[in-house]
C-alpha positions in Angstrom: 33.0 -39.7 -19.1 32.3 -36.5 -20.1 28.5 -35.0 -19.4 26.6 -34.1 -22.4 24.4 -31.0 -22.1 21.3 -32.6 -22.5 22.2 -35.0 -19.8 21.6 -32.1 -17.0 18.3 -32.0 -15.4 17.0 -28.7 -16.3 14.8 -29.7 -12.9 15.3 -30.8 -9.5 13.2 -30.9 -6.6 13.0 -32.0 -3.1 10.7 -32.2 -0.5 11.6 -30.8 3.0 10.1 -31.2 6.5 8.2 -28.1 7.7 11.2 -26.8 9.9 12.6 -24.0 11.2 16.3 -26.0 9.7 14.6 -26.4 6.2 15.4 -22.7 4.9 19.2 -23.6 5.3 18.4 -27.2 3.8 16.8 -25.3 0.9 20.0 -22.9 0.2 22.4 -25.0 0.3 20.8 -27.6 -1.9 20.3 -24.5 -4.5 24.1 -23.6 -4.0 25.1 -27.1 -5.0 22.5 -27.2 -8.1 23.6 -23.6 -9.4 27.4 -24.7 -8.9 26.5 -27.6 -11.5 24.6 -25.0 -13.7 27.4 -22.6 -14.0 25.3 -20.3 -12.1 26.8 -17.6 -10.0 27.2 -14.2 -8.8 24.0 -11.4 -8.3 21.6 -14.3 -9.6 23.0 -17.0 -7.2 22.5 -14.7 -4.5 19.3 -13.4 -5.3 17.9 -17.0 -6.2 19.6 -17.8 -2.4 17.5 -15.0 -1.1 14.5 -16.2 -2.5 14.5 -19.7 -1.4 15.4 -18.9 1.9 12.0 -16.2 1.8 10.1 -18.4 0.2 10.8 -21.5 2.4 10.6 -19.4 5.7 7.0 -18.1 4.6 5.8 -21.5 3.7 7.4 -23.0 7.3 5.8 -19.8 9.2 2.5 -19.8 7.2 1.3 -22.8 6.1 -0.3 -24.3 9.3 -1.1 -27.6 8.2 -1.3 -31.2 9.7 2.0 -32.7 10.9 3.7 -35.0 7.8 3.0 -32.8 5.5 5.9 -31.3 3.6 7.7 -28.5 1.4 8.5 -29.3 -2.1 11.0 -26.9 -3.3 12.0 -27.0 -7.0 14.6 -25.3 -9.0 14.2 -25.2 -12.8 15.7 -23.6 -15.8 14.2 -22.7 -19.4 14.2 -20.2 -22.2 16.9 -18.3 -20.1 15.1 -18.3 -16.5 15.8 -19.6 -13.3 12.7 -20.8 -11.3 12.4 -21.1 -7.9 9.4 -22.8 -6.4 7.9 -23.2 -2.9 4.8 -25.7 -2.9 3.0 -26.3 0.4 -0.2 -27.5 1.3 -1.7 -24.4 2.3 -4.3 -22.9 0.1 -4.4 -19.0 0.9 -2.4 -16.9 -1.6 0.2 -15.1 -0.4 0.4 -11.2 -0.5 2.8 -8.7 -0.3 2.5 -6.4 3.0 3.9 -3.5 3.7 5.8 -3.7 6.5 6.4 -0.5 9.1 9.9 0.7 10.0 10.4 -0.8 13.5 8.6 -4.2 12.1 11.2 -6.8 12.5 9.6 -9.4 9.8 7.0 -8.9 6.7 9.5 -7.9 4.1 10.0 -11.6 2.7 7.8 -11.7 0.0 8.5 -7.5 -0.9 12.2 -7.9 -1.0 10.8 -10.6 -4.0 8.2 -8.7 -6.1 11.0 -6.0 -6.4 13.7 -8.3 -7.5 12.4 -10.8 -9.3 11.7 -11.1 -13.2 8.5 -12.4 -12.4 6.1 -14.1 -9.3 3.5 -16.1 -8.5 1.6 -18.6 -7.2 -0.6 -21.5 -8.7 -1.9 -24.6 -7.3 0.3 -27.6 -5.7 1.1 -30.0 -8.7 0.3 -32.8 -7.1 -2.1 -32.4 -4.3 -3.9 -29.7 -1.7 -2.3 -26.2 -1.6 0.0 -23.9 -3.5 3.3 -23.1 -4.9 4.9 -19.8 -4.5 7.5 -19.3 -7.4 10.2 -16.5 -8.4 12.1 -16.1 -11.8 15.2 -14.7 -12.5 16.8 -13.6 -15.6 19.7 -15.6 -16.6 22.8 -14.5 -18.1 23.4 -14.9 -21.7 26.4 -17.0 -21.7 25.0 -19.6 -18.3 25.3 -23.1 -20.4 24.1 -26.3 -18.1 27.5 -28.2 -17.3 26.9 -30.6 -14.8 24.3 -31.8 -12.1 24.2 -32.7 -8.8 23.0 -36.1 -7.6 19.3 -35.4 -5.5 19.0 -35.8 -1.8 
């Protein structure tokens, strides 16, 4: 049977443990939802660089009691793709500036300067805050398919 457009979740999320492992997790579950958005080339691999930025800050910041974890969301409207980070740590992230032998504290940088547009804004659905990037998407990107949630 052949999927109608508006059958495709313009939406997914997940929620991942707070682990080192989750960053991988979180790409790869983005490579299978852009796959069934027709999504590919420099805005699948920027989006892949964001999720795994924003999903390492959130696993390296957000020091918060054990059980709690990291919703990630992907979503796609009025020719944008979202990505979202929610954890539930409070503090707002900011941009640093990071020296040349500094090994980390580029993350969130390497974002502001590719991304349409970023924020943050409270945690839908509890304590904390979600981190979120957009990206332009091409013209011609029509939803085809999804991909069953894990």
């Amino acid at each position: 049977m052949p999927v109608h457009p508006t059958d495709v979740p313009l939406e997914v999320t997940w929620q991942l443990p707070r682990s080192p492992r989750s960053a991988g997790r979180a790409r790869a579950l983005l490579r299978e939802q852009l796959a069934a958005w027709k999504i590919d080339g420099t805005v699948a691999e920027t989006a892949e660089l964001f999720v795994s930025e924003l999903v390492t800050n959130s696993v390296q910041h957000a020091y918060v009691p054990p059980g709690r974890e990291i919703g990630v969301r992907f979503a796609r409207y009025d020719g944008v793709l979202r990505i979202e980070v929610a954890d539930a740590n409070g503090c707002h992230p900011t941009p640093h500036q990071a020296g040349d032998d500094d090994e980390r504290g580029r993350g969130l940088a390497i974002i502001v300067a590719l991304a349409q547009r970023w924020g943050y804004c409270p945690r839908r659905h509890g304590i904390g805050k979600a981190v979120w990037a957009e990206l332009k998407l091409p013209e011609q990107t029509e939803p085809l398919g999804s991909v069953t949630r894990a």
